[in-house]
SEKOLDO-136736 format. One record per residue: residue number from 0; residue in one letter; x, y, z of N, C-alpha, C in turn. Coordinates in steps of 0.02 Angstrom, whole numbers, always signed. Layout:
BEGIN
> NUM/a/X/Y/Z/X/Y/Z/X/Y/Z $
...
//
This chain:
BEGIN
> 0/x/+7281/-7980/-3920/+7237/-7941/-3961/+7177/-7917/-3921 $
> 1/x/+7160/-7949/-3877/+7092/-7951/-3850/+7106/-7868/-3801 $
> 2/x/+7164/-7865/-3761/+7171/-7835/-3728/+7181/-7747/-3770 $
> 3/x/+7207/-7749/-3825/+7199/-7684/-3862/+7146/-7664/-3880 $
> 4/x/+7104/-7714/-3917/+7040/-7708/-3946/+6995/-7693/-3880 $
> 5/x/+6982/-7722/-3829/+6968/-7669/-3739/+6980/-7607/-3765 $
> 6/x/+7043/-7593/-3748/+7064/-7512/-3763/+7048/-7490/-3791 $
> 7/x/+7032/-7500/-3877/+7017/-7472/-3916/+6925/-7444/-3878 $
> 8/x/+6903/-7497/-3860/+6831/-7488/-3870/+6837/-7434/-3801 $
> 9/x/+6875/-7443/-3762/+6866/-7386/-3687/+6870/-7333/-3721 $
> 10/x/+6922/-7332/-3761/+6936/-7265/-3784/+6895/-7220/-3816 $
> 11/x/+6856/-7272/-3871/+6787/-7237/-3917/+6735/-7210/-3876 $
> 12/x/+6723/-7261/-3833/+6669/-7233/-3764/+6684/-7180/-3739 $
> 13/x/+6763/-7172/-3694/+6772/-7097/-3652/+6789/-7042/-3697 $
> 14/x/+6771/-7048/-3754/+6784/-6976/-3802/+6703/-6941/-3765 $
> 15/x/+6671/-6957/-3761/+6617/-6915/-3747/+6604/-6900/-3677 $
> 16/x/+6658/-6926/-3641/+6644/-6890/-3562/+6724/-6845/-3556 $
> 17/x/+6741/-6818/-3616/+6801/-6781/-3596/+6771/-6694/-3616 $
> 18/x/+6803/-6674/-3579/+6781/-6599/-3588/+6831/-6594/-3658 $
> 19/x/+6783/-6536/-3724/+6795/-6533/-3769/+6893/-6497/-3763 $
> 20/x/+6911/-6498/-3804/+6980/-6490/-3818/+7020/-6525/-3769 $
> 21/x/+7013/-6570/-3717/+7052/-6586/-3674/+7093/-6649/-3694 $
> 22/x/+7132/-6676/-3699/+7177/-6752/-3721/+7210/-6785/-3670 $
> 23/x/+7178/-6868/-3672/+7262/-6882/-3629/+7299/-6932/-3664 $
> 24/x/+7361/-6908/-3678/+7403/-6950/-3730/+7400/-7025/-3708 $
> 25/x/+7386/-7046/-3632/+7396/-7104/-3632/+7326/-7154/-3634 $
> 26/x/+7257/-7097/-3651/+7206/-7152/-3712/+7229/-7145/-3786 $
> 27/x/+7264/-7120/-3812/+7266/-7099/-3874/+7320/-7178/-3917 $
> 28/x/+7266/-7197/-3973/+7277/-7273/-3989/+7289/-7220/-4064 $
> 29/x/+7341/-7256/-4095/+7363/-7238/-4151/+7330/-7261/-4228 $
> 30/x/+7330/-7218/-4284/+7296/-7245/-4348/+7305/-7320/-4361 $
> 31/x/+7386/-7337/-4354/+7420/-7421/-4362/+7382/-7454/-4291 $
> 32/x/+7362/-7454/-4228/+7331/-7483/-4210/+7279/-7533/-4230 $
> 33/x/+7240/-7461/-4238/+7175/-7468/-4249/+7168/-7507/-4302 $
> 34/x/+7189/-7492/-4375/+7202/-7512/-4440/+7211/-7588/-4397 $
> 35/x/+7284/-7611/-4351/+7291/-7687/-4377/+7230/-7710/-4296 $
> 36/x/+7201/-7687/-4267/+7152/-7720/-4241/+7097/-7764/-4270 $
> 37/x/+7092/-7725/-4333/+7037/-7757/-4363/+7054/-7799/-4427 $
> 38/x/+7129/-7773/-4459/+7167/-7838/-4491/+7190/-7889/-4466 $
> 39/x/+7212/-7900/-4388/+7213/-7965/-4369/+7167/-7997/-4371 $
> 40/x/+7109/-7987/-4325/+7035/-8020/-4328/+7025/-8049/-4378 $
> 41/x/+7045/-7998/-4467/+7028/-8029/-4500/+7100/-8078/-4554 $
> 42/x/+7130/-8072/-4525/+7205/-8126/-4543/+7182/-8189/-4505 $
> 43/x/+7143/-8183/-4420/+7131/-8234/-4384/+7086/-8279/-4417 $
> 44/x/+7044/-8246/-4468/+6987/-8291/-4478/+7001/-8319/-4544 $
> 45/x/+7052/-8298/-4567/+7093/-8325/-4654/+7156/-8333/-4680 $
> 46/x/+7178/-8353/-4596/+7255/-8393/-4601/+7264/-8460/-4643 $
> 47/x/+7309/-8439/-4703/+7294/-8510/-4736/+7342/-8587/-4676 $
> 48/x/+7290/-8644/-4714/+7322/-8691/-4664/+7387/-8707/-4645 $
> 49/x/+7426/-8666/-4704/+7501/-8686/-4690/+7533/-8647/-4643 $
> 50/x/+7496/-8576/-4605/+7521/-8550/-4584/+7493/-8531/-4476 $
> 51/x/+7540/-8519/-4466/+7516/-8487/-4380/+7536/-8447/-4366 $
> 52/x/+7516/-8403/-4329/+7539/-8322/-4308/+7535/-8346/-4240 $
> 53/x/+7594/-8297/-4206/+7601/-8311/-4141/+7608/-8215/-4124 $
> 54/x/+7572/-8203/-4092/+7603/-8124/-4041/+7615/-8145/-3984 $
> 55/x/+7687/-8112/-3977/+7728/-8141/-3910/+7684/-8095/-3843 $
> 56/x/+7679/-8024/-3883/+7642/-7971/-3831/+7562/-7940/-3866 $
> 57/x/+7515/-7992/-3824/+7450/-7953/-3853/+7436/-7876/-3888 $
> 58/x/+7467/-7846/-3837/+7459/-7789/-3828/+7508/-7762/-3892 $
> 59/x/+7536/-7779/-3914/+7590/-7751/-3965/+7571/-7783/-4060 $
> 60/x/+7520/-7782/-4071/+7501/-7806/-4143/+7541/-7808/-4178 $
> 61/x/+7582/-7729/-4169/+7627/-7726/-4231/+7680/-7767/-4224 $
> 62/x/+7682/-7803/-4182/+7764/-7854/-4209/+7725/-7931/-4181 $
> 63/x/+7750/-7959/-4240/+7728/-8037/-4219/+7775/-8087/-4253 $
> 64/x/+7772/-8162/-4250/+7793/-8206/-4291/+7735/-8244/-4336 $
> 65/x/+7736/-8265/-4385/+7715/-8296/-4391/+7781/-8366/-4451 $
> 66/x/+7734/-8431/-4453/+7782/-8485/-4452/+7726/-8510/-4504 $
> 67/x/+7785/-8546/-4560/+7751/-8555/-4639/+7768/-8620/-4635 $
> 68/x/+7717/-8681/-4630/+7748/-8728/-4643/+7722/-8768/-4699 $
> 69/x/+7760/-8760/-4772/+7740/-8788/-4846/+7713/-8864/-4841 $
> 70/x/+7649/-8861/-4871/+7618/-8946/-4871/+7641/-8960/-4943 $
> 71/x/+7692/-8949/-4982/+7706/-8957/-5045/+7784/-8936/-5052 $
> 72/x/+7786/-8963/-5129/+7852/-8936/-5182/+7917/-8933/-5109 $
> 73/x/+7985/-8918/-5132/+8045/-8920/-5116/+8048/-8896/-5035 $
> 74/x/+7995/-8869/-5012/+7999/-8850/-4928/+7969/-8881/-4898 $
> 75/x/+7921/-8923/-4912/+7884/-8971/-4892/+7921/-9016/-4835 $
> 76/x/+7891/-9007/-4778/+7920/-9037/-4711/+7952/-8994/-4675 $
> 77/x/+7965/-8932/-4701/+7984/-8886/-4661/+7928/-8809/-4631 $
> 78/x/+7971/-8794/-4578/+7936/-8732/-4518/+7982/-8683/-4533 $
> 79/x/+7955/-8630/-4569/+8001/-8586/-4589/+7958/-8524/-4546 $
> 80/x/+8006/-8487/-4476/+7999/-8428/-4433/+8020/-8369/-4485 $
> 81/x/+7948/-8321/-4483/+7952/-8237/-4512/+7930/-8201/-4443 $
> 82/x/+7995/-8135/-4437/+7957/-8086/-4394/+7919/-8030/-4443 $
> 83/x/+7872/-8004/-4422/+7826/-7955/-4415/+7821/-7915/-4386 $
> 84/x/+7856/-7821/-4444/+7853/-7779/-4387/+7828/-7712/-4439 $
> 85/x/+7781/-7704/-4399/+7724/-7655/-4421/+7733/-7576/-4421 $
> 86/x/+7758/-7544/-4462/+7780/-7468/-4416/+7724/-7423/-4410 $
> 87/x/+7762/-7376/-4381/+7702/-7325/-4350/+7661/-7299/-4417 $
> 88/x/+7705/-7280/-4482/+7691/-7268/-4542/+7638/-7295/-4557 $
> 89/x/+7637/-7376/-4547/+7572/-7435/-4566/+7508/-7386/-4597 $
> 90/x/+7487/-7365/-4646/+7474/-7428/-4720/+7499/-7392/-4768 $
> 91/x/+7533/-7348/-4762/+7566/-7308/-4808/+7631/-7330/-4814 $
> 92/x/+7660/-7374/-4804/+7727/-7401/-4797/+7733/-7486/-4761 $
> 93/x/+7754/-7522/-4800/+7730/-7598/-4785/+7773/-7627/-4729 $
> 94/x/+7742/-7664/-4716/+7769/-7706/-4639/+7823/-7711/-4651 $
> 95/x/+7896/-7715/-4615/+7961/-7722/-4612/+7970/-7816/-4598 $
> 96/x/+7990/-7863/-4658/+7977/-7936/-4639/+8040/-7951/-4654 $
> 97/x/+8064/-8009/-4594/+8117/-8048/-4582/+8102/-8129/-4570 $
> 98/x/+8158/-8155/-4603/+8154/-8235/-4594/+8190/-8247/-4565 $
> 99/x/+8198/-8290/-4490/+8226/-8291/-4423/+8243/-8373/-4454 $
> 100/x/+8222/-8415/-4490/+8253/-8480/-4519/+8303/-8456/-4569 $
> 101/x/+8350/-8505/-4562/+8391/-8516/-4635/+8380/-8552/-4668 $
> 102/x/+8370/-8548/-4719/+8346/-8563/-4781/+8374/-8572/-4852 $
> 103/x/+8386/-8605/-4880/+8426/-8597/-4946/+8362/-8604/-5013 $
> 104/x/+8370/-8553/-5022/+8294/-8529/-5087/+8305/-8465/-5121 $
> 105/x/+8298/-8476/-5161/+8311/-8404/-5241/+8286/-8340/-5202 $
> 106/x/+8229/-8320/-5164/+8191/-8258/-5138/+8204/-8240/-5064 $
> 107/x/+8240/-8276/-5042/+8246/-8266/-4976/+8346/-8282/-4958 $
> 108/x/+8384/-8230/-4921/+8442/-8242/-4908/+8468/-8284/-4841 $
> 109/x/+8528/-8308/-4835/+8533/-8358/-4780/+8545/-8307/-4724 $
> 110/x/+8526/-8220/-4743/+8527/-8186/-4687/+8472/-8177/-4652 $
> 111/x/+8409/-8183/-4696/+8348/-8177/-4684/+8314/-8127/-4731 $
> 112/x/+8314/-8099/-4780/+8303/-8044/-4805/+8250/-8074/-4875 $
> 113/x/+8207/-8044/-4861/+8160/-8071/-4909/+8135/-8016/-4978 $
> 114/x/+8153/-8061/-5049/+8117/-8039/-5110/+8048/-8054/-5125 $
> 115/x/+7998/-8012/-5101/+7925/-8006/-5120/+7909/-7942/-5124 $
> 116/x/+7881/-7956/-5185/+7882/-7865/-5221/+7813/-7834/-5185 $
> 117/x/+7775/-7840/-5149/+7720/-7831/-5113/+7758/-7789/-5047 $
> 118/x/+7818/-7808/-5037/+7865/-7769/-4981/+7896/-7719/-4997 $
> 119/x/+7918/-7696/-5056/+7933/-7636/-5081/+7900/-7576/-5075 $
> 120/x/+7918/-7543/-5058/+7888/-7463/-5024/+7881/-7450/-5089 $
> 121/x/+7955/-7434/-5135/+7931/-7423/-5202/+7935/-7474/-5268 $
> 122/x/+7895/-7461/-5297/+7913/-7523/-5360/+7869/-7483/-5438 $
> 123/x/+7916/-7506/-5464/+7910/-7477/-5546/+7870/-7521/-5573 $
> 124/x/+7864/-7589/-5548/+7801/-7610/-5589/+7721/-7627/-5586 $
> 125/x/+7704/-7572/-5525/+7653/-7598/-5501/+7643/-7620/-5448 $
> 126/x/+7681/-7689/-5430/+7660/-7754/-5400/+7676/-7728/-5296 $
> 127/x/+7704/-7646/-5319/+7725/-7654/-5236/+7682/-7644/-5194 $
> 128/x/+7692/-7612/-5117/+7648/-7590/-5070/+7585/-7540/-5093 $
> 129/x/+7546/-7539/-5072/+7516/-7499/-5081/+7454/-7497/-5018 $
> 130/x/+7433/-7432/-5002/+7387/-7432/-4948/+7345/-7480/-4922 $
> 131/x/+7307/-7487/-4978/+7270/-7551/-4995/+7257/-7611/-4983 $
> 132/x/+7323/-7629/-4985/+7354/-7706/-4957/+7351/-7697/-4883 $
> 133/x/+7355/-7766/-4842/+7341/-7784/-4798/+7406/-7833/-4741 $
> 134/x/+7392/-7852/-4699/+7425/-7894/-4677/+7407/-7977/-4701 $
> 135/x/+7369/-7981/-4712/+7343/-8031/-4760/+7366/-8046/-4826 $
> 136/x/+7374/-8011/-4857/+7416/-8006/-4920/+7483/-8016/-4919 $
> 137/x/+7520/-7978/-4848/+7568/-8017/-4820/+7586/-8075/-4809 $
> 138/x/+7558/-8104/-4771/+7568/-8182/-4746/+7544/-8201/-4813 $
> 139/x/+7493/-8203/-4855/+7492/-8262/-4908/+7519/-8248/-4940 $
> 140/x/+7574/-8182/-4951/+7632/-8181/-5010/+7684/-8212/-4996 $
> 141/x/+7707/-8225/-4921/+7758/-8284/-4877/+7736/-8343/-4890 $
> 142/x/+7671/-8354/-4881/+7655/-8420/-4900/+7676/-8446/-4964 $
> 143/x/+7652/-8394/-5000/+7673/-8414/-5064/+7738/-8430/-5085 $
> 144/x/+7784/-8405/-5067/+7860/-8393/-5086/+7872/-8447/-5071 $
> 145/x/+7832/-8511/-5061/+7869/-8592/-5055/+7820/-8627/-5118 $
> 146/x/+7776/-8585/-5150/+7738/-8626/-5206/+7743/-8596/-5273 $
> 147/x/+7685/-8543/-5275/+7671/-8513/-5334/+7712/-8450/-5345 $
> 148/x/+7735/-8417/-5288/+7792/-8359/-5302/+7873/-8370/-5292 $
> 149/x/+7879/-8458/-5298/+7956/-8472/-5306/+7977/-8460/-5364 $
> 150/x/+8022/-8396/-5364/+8039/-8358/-5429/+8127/-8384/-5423 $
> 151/x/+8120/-8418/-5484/+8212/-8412/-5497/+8238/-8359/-5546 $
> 152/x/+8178/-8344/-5576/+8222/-8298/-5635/+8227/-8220/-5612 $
> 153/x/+8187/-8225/-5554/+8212/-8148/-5532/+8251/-8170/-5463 $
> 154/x/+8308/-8196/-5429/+8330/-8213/-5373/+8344/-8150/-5332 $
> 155/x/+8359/-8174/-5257/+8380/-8114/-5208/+8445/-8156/-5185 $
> 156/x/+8441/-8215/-5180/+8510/-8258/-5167/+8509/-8299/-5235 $
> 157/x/+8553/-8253/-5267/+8594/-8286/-5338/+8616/-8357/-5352 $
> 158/x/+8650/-8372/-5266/+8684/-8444/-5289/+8636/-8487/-5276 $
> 159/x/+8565/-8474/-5231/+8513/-8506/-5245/+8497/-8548/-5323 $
> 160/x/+8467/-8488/-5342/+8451/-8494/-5410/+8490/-8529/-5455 $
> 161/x/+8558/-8513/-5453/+8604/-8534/-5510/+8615/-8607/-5507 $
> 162/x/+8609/-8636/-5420/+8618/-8710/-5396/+8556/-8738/-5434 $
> 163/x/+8496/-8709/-5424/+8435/-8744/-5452/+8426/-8760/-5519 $
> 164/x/+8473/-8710/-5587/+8461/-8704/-5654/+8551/-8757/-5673 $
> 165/x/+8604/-8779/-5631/+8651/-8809/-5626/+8632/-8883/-5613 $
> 166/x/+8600/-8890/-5548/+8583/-8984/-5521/+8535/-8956/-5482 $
> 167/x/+8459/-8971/-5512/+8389/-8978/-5481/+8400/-9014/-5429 $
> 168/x/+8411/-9076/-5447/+8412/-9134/-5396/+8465/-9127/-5320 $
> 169/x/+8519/-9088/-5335/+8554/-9079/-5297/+8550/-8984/-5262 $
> 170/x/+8493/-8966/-5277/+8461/-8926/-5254/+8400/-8934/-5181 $
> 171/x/+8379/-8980/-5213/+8313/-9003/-5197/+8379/-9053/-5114 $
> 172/x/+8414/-9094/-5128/+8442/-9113/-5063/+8469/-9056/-5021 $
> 173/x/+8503/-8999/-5053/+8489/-8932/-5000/+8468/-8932/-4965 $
> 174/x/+8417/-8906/-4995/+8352/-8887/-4960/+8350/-8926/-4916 $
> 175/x/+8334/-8983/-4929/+8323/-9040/-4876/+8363/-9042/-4798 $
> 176/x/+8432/-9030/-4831/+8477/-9006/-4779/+8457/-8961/-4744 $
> 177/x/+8461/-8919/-4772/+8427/-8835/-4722/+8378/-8851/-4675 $
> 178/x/+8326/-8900/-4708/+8264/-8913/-4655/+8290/-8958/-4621 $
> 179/x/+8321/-9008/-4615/+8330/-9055/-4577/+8390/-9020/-4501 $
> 180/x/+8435/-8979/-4522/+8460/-8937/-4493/+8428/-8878/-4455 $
> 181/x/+8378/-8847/-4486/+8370/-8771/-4476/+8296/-8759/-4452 $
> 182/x/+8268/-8802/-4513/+8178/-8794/-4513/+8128/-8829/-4463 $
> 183/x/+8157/-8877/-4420/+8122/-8927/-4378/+8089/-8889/-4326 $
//
């Protein structure tokens, strides 16, 4: 991060020693840059505790991991890996998010494919992307999806759900499985 946010600031500086109309594409830092320069900083300073962000490449904001690990309810003890990938579009079109763990849970598939309506480009009820939202809103809507947004009655993996409303209890050892297998 440190090393873009440099750039950024060289760049604001040499706008005024360039002769007017002149460009060079290779200072030229993009709207999604800039935008997540100053949403990491501020994701950095209000990462909830369950969670860590890792950027593999400073220099590349827009794609990261970050790793959810639930202090509660049915995931509890487990490290569940999301990639993070930011498109050029960024904030008009929401981060592209993948779960690199397998997982057995109603909102999330054992392919990786995640139900959080905050990720929807479009949504009829409101609840989707919108400019507005943040990368922050991101990660604590992941976070969530192991507490307060474990939705069974709207599932993305069916046999999730149907195992959980069939044998709780033998749901809940799933899970357990998955982490003891998958989530460590």
């Amino acid at each position: 991060m440190l090393t873009l946010a440099s750039k950024l600031k060289r760049d604001d500086g040499g706008k005024t020693g360039r002769a007017s109309g002149a460009s060079d594409s290779t200072h030229r830092v993009s709207i999604r840059d800039r935008l997540l320069t100053k949403e990491v900083a501020e994701l950095e300073a209000n990462l909830p505790s369950t969670c860590k962000a890792n950027f593999p490449d400073e220099d590349k904001l827009h794609h990261f991991h970050l790793a959810v690990s639930p202090d509660e309810g049915y995931y509890q003890s487990g490290r569940f890996q999301f990639e993070i990938d930011v498109p050029e579009a960024y904030n008009m079109v929401p981060p592209k998010v993948r779960c690199l763990t397998r997982i057995w849970h109603p909102n999330i598939t054992e392919n990786g494919e995640i139900c959080l309506s905050l990720l929807r480009e479009h949504s009829i009820d409101g609840t989707g992307w919108a400019p507005t939202r943040t990368l922050k809103d991101v990660v604590w809507g992941l976070n969530s999806l192991f507490t307060d947004l474990l939705n069974f009655d709207d599932p993305l993996n069916i046999d999730a759900a149907e195992h959980h409303l069939r044998d709780k209890e033998d749901f809940r050892t799933k899970v357990q499985d998955y982490i003891k297998h998958y989530a460590r």
